[in-house]
N, CA, C, O and CB atoms as a CASP TS submission, in Angstrom:
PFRMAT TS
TARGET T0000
AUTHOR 0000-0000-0000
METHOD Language model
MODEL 1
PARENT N/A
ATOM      1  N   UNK     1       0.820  -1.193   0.000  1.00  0.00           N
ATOM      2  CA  UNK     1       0.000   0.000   0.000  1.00  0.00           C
ATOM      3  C   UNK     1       0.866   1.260   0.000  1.00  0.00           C
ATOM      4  O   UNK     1       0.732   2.250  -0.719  1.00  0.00           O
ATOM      5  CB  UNK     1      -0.934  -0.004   1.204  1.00  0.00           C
ATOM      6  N   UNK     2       1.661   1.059   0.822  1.00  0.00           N
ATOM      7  CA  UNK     2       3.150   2.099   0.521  1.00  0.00           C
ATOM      8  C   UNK     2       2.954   2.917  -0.525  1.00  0.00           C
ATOM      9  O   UNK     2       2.371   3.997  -0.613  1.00  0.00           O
ATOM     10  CB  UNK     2       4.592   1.305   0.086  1.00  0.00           C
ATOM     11  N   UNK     3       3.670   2.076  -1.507  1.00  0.00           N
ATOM     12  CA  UNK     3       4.228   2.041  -2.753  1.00  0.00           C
ATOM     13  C   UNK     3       2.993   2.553  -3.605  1.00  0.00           C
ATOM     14  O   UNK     3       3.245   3.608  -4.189  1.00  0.00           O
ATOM     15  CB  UNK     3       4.823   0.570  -3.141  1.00  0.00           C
ATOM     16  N   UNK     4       1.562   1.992  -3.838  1.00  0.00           N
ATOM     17  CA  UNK     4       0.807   2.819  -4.091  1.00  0.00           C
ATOM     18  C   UNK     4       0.918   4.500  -4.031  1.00  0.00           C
ATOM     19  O   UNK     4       1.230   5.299  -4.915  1.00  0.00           O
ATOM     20  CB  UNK     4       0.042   2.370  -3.475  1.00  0.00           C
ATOM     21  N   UNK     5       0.648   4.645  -3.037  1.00  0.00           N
ATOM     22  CA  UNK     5       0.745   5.663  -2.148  1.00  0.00           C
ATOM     23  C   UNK     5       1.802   6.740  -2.847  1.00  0.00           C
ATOM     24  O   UNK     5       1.432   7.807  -3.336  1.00  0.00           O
ATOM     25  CB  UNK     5       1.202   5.071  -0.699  1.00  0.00           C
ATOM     26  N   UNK     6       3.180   6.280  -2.810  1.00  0.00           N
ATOM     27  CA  UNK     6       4.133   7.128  -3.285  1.00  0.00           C
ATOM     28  C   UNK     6       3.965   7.273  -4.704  1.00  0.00           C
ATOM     29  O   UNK     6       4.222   8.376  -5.187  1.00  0.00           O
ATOM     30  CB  UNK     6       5.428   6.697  -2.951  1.00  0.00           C
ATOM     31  N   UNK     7       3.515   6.196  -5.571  1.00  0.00           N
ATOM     32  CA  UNK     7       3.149   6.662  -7.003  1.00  0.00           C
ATOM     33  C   UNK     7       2.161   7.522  -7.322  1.00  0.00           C
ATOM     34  O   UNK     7       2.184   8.429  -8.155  1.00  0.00           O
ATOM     35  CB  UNK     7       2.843   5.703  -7.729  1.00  0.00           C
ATOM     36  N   UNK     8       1.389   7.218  -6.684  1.00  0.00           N
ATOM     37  CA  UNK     8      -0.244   8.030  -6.454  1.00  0.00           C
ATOM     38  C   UNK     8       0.746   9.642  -6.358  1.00  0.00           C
ATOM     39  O   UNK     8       0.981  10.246  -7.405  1.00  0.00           O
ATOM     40  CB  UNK     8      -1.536   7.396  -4.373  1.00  0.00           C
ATOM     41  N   UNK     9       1.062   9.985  -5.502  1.00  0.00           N
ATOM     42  CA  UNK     9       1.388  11.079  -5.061  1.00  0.00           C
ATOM     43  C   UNK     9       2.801  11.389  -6.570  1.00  0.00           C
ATOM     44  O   UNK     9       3.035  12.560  -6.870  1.00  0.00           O
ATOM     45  CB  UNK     9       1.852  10.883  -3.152  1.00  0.00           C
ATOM     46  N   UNK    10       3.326  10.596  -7.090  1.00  0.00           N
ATOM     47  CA  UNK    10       4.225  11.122  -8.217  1.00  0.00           C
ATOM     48  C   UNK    10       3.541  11.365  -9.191  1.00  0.00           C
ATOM     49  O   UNK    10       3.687  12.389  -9.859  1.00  0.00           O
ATOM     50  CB  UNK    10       5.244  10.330  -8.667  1.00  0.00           C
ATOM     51  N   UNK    11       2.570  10.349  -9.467  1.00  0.00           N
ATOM     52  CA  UNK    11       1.744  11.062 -10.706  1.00  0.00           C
ATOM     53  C   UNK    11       0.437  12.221 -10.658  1.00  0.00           C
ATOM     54  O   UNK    11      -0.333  12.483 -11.582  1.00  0.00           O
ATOM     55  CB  UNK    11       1.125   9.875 -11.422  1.00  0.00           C
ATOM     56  N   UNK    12       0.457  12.748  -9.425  1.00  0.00           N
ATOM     57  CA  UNK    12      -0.311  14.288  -9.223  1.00  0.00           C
ATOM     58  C   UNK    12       0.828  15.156  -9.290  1.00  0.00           C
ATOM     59  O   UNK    12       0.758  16.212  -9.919  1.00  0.00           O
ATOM     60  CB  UNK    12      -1.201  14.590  -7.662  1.00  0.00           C
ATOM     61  N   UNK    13       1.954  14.772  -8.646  1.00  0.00           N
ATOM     62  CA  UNK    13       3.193  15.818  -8.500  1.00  0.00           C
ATOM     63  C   UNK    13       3.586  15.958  -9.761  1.00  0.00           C
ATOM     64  O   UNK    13       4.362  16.906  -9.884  1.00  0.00           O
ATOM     65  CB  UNK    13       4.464  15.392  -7.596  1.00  0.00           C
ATOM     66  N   UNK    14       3.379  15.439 -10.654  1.00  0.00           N
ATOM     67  CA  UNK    14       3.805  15.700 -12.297  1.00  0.00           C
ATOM     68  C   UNK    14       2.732  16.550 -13.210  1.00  0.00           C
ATOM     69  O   UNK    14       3.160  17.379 -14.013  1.00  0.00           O
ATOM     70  CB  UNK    14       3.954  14.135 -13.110  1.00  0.00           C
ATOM     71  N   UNK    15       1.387  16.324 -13.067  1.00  0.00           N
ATOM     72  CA  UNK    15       0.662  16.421 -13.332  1.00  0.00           C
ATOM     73  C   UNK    15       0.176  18.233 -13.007  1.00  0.00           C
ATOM     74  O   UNK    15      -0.059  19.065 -13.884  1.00  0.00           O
ATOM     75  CB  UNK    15       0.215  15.284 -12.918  1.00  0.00           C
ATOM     76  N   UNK    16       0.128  18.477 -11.386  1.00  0.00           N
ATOM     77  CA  UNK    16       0.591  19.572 -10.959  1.00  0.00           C
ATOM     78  C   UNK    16       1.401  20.631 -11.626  1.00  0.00           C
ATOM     79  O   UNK    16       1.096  21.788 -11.916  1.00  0.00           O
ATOM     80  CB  UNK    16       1.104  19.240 -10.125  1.00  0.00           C
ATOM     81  N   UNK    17       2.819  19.774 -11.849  1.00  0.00           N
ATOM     82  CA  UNK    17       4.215  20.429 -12.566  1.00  0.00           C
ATOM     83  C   UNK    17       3.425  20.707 -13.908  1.00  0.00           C
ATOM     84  O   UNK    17       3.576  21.853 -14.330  1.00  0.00           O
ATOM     85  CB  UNK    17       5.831  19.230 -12.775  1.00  0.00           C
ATOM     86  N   UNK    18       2.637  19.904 -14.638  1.00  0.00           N
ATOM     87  CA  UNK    18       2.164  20.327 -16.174  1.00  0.00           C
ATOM     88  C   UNK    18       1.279  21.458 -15.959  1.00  0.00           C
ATOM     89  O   UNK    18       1.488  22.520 -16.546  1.00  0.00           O
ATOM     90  CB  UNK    18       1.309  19.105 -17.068  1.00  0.00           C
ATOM     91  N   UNK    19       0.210  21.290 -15.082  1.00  0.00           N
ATOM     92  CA  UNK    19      -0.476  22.546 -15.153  1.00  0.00           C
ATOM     93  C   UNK    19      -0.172  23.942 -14.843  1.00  0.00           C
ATOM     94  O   UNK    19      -0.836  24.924 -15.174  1.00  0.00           O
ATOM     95  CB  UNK    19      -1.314  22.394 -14.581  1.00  0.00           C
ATOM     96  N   UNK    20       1.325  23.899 -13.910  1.00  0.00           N
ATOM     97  CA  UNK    20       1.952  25.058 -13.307  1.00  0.00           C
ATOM     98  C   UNK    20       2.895  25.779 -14.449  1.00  0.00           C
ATOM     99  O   UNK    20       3.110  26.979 -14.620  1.00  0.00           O
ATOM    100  CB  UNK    20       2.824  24.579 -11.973  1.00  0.00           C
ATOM    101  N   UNK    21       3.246  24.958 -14.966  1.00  0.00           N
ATOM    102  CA  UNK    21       4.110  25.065 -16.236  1.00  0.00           C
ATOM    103  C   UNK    21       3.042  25.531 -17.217  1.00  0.00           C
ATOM    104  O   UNK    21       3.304  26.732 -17.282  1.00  0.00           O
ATOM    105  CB  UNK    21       4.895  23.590 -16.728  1.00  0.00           C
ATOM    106  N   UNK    22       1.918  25.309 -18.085  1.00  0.00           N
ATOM    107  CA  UNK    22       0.980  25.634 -18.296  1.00  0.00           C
ATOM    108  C   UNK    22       0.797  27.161 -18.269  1.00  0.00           C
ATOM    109  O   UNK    22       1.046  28.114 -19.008  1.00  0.00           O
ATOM    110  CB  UNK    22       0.352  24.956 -17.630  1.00  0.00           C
ATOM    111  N   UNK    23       0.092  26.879 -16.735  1.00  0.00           N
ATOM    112  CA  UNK    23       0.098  28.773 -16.540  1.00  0.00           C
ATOM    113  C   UNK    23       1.154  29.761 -16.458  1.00  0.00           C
ATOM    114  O   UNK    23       0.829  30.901 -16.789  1.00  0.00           O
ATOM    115  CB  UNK    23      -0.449  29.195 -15.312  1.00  0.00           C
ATOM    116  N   UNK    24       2.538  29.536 -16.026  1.00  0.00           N
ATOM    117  CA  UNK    24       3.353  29.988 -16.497  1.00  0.00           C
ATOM    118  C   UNK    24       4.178  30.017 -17.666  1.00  0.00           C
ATOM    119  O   UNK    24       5.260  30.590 -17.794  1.00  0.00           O
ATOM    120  CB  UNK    24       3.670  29.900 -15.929  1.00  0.00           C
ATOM    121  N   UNK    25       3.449  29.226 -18.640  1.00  0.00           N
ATOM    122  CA  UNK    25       4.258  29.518 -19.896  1.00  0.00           C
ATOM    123  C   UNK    25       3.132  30.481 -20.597  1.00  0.00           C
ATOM    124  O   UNK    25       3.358  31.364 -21.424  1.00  0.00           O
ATOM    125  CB  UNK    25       4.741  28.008 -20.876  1.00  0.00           C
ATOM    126  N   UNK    26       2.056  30.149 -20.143  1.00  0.00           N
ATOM    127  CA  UNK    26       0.756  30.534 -21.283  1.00  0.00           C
ATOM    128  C   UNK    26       0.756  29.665 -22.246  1.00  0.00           C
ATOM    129  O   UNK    26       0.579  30.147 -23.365  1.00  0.00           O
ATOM    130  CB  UNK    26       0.811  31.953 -22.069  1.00  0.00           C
ATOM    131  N   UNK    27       0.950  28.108 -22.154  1.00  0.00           N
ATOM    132  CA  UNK    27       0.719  27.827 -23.195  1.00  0.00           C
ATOM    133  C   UNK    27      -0.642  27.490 -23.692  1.00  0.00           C
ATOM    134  O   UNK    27      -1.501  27.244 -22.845  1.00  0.00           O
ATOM    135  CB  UNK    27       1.446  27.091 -23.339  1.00  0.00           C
ATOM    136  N   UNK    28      -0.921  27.450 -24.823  1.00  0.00           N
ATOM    137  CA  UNK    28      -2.716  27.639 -25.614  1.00  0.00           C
ATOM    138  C   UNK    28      -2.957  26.235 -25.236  1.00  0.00           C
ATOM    139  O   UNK    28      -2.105  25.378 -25.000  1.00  0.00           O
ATOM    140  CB  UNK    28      -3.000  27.999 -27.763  1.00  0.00           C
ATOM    141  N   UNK    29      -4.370  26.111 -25.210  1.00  0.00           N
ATOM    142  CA  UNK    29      -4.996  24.646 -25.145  1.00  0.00           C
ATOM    143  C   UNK    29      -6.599  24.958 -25.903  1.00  0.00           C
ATOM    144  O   UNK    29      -7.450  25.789 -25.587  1.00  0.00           O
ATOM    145  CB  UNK    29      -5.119  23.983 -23.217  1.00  0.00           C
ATOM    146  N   UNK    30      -6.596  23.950 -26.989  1.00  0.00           N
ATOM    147  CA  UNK    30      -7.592  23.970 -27.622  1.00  0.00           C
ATOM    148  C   UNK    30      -7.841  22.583 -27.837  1.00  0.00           C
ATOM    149  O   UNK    30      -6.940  21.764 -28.022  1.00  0.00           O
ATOM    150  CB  UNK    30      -7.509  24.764 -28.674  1.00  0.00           C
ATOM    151  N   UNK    31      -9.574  22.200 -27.806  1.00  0.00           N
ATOM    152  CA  UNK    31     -10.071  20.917 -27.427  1.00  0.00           C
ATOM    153  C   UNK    31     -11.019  20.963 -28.348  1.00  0.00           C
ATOM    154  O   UNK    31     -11.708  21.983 -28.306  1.00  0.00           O
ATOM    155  CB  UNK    31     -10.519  20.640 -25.992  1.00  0.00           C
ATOM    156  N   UNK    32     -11.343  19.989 -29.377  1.00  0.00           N
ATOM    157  CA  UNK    32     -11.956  20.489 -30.986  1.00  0.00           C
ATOM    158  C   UNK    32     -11.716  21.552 -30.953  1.00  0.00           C
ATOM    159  O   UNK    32     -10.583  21.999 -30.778  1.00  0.00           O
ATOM    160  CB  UNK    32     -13.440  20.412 -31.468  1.00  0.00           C
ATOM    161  N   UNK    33     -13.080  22.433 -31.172  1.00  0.00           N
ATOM    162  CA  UNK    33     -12.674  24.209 -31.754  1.00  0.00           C
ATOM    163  C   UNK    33     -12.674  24.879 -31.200  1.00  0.00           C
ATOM    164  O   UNK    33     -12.358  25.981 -31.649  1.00  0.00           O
ATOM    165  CB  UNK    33     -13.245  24.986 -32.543  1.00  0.00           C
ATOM    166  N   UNK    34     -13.188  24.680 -29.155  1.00  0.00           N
ATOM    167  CA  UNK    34     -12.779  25.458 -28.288  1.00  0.00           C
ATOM    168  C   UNK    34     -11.342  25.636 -27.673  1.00  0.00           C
ATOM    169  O   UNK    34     -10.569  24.700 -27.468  1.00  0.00           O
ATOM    170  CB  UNK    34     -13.512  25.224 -27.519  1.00  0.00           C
ATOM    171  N   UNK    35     -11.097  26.895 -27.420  1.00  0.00           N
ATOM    172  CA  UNK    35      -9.853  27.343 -26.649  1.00  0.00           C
ATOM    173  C   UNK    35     -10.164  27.048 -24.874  1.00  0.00           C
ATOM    174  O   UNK    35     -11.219  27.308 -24.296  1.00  0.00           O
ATOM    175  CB  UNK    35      -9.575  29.182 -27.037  1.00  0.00           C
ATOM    176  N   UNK    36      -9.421  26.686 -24.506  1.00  0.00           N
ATOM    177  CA  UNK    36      -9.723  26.199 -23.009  1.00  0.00           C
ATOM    178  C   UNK    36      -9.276  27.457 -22.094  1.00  0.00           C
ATOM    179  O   UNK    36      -8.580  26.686 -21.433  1.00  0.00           O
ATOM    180  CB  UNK    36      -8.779  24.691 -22.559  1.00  0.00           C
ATOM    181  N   UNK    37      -9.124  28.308 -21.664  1.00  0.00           N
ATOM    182  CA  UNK    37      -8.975  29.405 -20.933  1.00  0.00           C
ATOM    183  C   UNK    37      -7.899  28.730 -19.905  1.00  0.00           C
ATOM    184  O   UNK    37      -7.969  27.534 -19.625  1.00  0.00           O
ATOM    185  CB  UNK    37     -10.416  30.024 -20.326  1.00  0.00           C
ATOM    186  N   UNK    38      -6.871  29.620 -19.352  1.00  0.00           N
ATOM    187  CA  UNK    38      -6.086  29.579 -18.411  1.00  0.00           C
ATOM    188  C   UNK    38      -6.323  29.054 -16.855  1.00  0.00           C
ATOM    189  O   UNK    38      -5.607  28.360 -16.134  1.00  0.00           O
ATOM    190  CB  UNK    38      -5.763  30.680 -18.472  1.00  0.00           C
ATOM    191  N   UNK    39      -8.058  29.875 -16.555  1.00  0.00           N
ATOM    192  CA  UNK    39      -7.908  29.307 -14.853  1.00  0.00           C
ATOM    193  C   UNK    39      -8.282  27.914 -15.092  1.00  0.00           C
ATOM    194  O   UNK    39      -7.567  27.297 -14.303  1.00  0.00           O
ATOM    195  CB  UNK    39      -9.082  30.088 -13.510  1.00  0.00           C
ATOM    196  N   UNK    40      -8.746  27.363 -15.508  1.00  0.00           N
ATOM    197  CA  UNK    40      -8.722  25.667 -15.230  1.00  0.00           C
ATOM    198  C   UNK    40      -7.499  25.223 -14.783  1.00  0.00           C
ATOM    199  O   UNK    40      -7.548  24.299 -13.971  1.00  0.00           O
ATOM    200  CB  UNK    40      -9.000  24.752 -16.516  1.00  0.00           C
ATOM    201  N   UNK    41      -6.307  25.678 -15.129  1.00  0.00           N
ATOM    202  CA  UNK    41      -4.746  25.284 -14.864  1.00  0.00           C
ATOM    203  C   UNK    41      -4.645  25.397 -13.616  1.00  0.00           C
ATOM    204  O   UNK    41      -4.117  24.684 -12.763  1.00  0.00           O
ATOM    205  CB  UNK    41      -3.611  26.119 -15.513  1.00  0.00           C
ATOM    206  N   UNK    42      -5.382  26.676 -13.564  1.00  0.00           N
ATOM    207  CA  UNK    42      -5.281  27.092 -11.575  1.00  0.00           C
ATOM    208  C   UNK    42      -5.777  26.451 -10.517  1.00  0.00           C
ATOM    209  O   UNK    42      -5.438  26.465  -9.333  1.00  0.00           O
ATOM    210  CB  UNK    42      -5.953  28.312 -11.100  1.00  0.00           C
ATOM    211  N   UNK    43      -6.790  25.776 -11.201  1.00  0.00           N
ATOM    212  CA  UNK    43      -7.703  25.142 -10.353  1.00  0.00           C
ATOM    213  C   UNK    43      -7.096  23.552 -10.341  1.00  0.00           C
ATOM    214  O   UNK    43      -7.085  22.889  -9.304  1.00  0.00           O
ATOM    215  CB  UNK    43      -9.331  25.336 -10.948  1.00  0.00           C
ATOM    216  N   UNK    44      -6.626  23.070 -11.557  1.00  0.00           N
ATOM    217  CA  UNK    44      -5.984  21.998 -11.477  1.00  0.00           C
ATOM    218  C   UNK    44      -4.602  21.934 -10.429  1.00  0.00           C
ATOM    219  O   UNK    44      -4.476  21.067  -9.565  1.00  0.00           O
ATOM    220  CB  UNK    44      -5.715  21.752 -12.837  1.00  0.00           C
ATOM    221  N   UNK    45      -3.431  23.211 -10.730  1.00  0.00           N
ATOM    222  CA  UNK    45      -2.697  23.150 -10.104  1.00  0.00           C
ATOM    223  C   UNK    45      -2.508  22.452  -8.279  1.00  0.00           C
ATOM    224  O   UNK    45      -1.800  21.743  -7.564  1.00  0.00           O
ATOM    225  CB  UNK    45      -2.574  24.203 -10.443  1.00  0.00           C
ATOM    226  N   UNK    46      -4.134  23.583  -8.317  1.00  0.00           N
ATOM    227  CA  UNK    46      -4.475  23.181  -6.525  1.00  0.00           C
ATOM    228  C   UNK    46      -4.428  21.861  -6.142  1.00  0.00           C
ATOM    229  O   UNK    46      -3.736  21.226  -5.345  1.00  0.00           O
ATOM    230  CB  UNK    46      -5.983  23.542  -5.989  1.00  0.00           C
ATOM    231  N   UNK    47      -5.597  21.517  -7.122  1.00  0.00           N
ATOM    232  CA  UNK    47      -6.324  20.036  -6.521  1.00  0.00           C
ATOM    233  C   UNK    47      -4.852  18.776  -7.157  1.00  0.00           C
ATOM    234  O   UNK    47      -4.373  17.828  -6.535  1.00  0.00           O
ATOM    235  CB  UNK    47      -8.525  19.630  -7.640  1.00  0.00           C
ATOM    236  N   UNK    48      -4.632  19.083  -8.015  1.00  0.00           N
ATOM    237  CA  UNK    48      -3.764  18.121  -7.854  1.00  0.00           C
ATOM    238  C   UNK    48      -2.459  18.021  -6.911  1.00  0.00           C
ATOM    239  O   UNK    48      -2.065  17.006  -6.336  1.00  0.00           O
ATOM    240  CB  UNK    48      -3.456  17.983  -8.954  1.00  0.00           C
ATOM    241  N   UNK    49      -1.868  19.327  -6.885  1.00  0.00           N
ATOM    242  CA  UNK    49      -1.021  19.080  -5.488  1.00  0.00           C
ATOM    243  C   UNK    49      -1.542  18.686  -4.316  1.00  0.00           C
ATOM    244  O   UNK    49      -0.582  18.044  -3.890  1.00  0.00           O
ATOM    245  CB  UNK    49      -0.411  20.155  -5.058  1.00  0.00           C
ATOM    246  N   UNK    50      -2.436  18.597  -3.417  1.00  0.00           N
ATOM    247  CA  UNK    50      -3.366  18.984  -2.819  1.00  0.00           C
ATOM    248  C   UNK    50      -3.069  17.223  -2.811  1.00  0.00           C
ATOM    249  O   UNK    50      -2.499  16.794  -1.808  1.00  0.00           O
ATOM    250  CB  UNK    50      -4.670  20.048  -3.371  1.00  0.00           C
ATOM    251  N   UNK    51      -3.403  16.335  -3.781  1.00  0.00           N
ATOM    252  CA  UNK    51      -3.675  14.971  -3.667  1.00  0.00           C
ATOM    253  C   UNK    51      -2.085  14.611  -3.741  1.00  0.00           C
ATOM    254  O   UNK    51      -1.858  13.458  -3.376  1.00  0.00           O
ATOM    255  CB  UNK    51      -4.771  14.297  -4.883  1.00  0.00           C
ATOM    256  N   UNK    52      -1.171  15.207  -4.057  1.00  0.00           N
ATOM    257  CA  UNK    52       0.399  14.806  -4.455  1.00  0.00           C
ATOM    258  C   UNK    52       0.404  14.811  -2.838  1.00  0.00           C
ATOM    259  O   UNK    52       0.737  13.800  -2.220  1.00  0.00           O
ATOM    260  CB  UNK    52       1.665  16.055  -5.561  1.00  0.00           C
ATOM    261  N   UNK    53       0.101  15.742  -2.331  1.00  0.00           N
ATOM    262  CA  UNK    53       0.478  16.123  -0.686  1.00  0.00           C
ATOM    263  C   UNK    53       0.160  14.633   0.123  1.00  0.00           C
ATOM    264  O   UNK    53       0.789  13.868   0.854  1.00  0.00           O
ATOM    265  CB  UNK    53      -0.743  17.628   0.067  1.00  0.00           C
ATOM    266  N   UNK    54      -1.003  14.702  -0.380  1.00  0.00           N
ATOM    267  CA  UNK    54      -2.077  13.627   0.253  1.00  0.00           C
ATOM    268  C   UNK    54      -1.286  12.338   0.322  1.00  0.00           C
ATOM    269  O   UNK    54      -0.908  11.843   1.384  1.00  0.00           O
ATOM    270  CB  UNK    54      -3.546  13.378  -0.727  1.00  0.00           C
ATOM    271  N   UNK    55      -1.063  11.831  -0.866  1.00  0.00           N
ATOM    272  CA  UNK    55      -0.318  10.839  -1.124  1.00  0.00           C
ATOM    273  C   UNK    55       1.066  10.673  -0.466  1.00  0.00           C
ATOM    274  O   UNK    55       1.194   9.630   0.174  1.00  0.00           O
ATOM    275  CB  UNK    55      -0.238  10.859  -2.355  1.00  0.00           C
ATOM    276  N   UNK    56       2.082  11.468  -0.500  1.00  0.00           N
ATOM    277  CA  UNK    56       3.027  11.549   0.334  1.00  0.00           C
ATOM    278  C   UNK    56       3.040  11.505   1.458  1.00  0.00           C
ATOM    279  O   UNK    56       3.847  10.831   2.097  1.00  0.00           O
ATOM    280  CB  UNK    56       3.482  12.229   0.226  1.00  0.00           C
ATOM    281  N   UNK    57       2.222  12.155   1.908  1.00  0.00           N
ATOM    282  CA  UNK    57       2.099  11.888   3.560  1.00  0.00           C
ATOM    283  C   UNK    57       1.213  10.906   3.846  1.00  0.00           C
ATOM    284  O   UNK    57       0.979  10.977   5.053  1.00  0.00           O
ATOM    285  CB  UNK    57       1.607  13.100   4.411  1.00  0.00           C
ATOM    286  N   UNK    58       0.546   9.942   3.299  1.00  0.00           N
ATOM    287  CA  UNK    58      -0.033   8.682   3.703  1.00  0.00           C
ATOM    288  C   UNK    58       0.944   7.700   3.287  1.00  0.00           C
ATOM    289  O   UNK    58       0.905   6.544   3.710  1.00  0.00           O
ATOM    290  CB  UNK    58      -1.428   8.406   3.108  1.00  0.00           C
ATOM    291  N   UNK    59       1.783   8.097   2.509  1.00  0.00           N
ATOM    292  CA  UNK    59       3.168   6.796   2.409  1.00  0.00           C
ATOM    293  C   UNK    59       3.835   7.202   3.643  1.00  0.00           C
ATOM    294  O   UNK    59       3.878   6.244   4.415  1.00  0.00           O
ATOM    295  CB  UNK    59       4.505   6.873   0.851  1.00  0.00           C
ATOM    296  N   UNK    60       4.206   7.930   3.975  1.00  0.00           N
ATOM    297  CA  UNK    60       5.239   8.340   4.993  1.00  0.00           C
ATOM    298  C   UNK    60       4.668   7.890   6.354  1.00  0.00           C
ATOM    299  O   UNK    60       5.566   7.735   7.182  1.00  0.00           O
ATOM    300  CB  UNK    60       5.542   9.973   4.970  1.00  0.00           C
ATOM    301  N   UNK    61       3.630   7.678   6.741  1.00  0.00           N
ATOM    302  CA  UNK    61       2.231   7.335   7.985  1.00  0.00           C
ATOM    303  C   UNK    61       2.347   5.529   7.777  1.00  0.00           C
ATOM    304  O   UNK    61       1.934   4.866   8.729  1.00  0.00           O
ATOM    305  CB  UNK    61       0.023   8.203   7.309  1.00  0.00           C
ATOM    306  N   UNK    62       2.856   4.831   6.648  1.00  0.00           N
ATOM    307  CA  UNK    62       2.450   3.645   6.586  1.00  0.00           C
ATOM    308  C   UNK    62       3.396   2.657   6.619  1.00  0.00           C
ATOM    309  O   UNK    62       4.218   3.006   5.772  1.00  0.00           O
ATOM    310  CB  UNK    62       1.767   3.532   5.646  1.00  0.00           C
ATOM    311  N   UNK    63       3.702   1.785   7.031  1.00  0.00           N
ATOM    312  CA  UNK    63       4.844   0.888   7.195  1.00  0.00           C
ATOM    313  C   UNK    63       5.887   0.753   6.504  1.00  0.00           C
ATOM    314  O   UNK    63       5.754   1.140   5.343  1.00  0.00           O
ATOM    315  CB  UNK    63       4.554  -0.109   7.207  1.00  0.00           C
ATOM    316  N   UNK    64       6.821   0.374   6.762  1.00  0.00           N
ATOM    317  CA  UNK    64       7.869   0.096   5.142  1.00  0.00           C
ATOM    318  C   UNK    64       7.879  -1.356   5.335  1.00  0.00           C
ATOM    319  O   UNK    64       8.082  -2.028   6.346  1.00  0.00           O
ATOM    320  CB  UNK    64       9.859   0.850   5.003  1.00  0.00           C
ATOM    321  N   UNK    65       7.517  -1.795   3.699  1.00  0.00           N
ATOM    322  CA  UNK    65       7.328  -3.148   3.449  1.00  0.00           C
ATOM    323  C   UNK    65       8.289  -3.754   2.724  1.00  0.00           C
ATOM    324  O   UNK    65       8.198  -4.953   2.459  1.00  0.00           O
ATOM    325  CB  UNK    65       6.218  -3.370   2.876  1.00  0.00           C
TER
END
């Protein structure tokens, strides 16, 4: 469950890194013929660190196997 745990939390911590990168590059996002606007990035940024956090500190709380 560990090990879960620490992946869980690497693949928000990356994921995070894309959307932060994102809003600081400005880069465009268009989905068919709509343009996707910037705060979604912001809002992603949160919630996915938010679960990167989560994840890390429930590996760190759980045994080493």
């Amino acid at each position: 469950m560990r090990r879960y745990a620490l992946v869980s939390g690497a693949v928000f911590a990356l994921v995070a890194i894309a959307q932060l990168a994102r809003l600081l590059f400005r880069w465009p996002l268009q989905v068919a013929s709509m343009n996707v606007p910037l705060w979604p990035s912001a809002f992603a940024v949160v919630i996915a660190g938010a679960l990167a956090m989560w994840g890390f500190r429930t590996a760190s709380t759980l045994p080493h196997s």
